[in-house]
N, C-alpha and C positions, 0 to 999 in steps of 0.2 A: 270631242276627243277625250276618254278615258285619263285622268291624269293618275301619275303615280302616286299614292298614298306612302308620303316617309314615317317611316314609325324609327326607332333605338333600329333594329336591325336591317334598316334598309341600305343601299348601297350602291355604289356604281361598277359599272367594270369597265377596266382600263384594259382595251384593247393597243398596244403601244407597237412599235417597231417593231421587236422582238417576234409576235405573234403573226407579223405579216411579211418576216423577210422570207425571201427564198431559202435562206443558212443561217437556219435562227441559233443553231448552236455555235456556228461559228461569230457572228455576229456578239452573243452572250461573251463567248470568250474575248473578244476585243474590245467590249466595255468592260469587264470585270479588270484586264488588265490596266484599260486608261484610267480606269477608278483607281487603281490602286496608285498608280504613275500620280494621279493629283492628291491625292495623301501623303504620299512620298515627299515629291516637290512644295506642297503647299505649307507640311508638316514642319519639313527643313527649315523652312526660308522661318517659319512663325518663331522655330526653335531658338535659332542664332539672333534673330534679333531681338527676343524676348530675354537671353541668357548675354548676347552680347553687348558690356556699354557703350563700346565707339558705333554700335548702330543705334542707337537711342539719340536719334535725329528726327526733327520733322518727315524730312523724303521718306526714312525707312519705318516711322509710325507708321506712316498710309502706305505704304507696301506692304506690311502688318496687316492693314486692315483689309487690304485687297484681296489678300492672301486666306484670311478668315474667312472673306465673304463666299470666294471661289470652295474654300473646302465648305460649307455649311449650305452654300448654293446646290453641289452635286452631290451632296450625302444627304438631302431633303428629297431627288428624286433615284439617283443609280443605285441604291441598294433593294428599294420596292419593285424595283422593273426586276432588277436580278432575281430576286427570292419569287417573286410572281411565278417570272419564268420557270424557276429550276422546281415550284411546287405544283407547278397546273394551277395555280389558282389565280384569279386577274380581280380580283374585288378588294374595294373600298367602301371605306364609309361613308356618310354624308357628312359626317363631323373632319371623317380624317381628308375627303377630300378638300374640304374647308380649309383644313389646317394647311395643307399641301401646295393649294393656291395661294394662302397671305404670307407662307415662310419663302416662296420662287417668289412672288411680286416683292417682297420684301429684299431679299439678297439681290433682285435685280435694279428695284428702283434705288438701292444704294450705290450698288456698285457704278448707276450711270454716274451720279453724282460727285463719288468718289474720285472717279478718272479726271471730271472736272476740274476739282480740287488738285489730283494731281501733277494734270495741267500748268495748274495756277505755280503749285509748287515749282515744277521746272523753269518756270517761264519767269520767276522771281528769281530763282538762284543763278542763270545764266546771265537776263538780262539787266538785273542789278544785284548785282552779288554784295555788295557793301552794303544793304539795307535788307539783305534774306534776313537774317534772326528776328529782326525789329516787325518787317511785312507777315512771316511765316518763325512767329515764335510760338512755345509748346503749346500754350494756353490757346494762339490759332489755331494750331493743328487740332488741338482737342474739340475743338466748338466745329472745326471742319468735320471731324468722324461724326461728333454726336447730332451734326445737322445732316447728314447724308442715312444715319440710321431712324432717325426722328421719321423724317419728313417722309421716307420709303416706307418705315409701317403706316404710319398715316393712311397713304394714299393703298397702300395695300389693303388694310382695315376696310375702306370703302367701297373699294372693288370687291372684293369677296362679300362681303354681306349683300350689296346691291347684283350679286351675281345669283350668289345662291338664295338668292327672295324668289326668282324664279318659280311657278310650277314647272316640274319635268313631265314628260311622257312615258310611258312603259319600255320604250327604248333604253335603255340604262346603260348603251353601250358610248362607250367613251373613247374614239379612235385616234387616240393621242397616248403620249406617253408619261402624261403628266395633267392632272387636272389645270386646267388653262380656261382663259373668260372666251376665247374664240369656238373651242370643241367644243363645252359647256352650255355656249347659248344656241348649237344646232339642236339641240335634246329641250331646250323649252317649250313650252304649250302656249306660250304669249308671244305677241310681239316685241321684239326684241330691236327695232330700227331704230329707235331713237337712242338708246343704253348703247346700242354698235357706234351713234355719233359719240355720244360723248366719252365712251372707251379711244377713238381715234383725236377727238379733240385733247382729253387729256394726254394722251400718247402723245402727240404734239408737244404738247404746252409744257412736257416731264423733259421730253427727249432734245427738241431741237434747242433749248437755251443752252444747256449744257453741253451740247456737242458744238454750238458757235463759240461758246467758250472757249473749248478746248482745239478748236483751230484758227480761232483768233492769238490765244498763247503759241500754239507751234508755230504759228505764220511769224511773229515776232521774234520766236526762239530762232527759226532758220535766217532771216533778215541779220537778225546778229551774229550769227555762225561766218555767215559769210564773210563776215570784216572781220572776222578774228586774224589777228596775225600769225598765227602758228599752223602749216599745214596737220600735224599730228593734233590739237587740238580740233581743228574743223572736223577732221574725219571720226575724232571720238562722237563728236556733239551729231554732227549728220546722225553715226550708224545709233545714239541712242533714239535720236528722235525718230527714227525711221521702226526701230522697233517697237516705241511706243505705239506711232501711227496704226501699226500692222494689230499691234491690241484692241484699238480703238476703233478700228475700222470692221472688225470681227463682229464684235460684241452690237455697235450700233447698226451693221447692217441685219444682224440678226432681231433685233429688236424694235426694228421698223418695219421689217416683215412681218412680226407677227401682231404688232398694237399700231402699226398705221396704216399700211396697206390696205384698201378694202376687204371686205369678206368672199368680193370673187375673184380675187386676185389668189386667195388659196386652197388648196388642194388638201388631202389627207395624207396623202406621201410627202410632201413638202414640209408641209409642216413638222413632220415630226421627225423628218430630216434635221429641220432650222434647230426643232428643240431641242433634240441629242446635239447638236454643234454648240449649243451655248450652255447648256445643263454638265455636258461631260468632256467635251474635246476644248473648248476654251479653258478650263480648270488648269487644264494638264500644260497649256503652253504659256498661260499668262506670269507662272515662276520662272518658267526659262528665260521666257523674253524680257522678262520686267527686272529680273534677278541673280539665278544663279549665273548670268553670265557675268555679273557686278565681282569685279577682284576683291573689295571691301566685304560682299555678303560671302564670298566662298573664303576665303581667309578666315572669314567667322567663325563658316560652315566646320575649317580643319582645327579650328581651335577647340570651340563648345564641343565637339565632337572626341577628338582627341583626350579633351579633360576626362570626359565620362565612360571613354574607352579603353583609356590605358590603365587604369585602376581597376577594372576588372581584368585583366591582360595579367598584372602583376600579381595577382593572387592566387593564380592559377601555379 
């Protein structure tokens, strides 16, 4: 089999959603809005807590970081799809597909870890709250962000260089929405069975600590809800934990589908169904659920906000 010969101008093409729906323009439009819907929301939430000091908390650092993760996650791939589409042109580089894959593994393998830690944070502040500052003080929080950003370049770095070592074939088409180690290793000239184990083994060994983690903390967090004495305290605690669940439960299902599941478990529609659901529609709702419903982050939201709008108001 003829292999591709990569030179400087060589490149793939990202054949994505867009190109295969039935109402690609409609479709176009309903991404370009949720793009902007998690700019909006991601943008806010980074704002008030960055300008506000009563959120200069542990909880609200890692809603910070979540928050970062999420906009820098969906503006690594929905603005490429967008300009692809709206220019006719569907190509990349072999450099930029590169980049494309270790900045998505990168905001992903953070963000599972992130939640983790978030986790943990809940699960210390509920279940003993007289020893939060001491268990989750700044200096923890801090060594929590920079181990959840560490550790996902890392593992990113590796997959990507051990992906793209690859030879390709003349097929250069890339029917995904987003350079990914799954669509990538169907365009190889090699065997690829063993790299597929240990892409699912490490999938594994990333995914499933973290997520026992984070349902071992909620299993304890509801355990304690339940003996709280106060019915309006329970019901707060339930509906947060239930919206975190509903975060958590997005993100991992989407991300088991695509790094643990086997490879005939997927499809070319699916997949790049799973990848718009976690690249562009998780962005947009994990502020809502995580935040702007928080009285303490929107109070923020009317202050910070207020300050920097009524002095333009007044000058007028």
């Amino acid at each position: 089999m003829e292999l591709w010969n990569f030179t400087l101008g060589s490149g793939f093409i990202l054949v994505g959603i867009l190109n295969d729906s039935g109402s690609p323009e409609l479709l176009c439009a309903t991404i370009t809005i949720l793009y902007l819907l998690a700019l909006i929301g991601n943008g806010l939430l980074l704002l008030a807590i960055t300008m506000e000091a009563r959120l200069h908390m542990p909880m609200y650092l890692l809603l910070g970081q979540l928050s970062l993760m999420d906009l820098l996650f969906t503006s690594v791939v929905t603005p490429k799809a967008l300009a692809d589409f709206l220019r006719r042109e569907n190509t990349i580089s072999f450099g930029g597909c590169a980049l494309q894959m270790f900045l998505a593994l990168t905001m992903g393998g953070a963000e599972d870890l992130l939640l983790a830690f978030m986790a943990y944070d809940r699960y210390v502040a509920i279940c003993h709250p007289l020893t939060y500052m001491t268990l989750v003080s700044p200096r923890a929080c801090w060594l929590m962000v920079a181990t959840s950003w560490i550790l996902a370049s890392l593992s990113a770095l590796i997959y990507t260089v051990y992906t793209m070592h690859y030879p390709f074939c003349r097929a250069q088409e890339i029917r995904h929405l987003l350079c990914e180690i799954p669509p990538l290793l169907k365009l190889a000239c090699a065997d690829t069975s063993r790299y597929e184990l240990m892409v699912y083994v490490m999938g594994v060994t990333f995914l499933i600590p973290s997520l026992a983690a984070i349902l071992a903390s909620y299993t304890q967090i509801l355990l304690t809800v339940l003996h709280m004495p106060s019915n309006e305290g329970r019901k707060k605690a339930l509906v947060t934990c239930s919206s975190h669940l509903t975060v958590v439960g997005m993100f991992y299902g989407a991300a088991t589908f695509m790094y643990v599941l086997p490879s005939s478990f997927h499809s070319t529609r699916q997949d790049n169904i799973i990848s718009v659901f976690y690249t562009i529609v998780t962005p947009v709702l994990n502020p809502l659920i995580y935040s702007l419903r928080n009285k303490e982050v929107k109070g923020a939201l009317r202050r910070v906000l207020g300050k920097y709008m009524l002095p333009a108001h007044s000058t007028l």
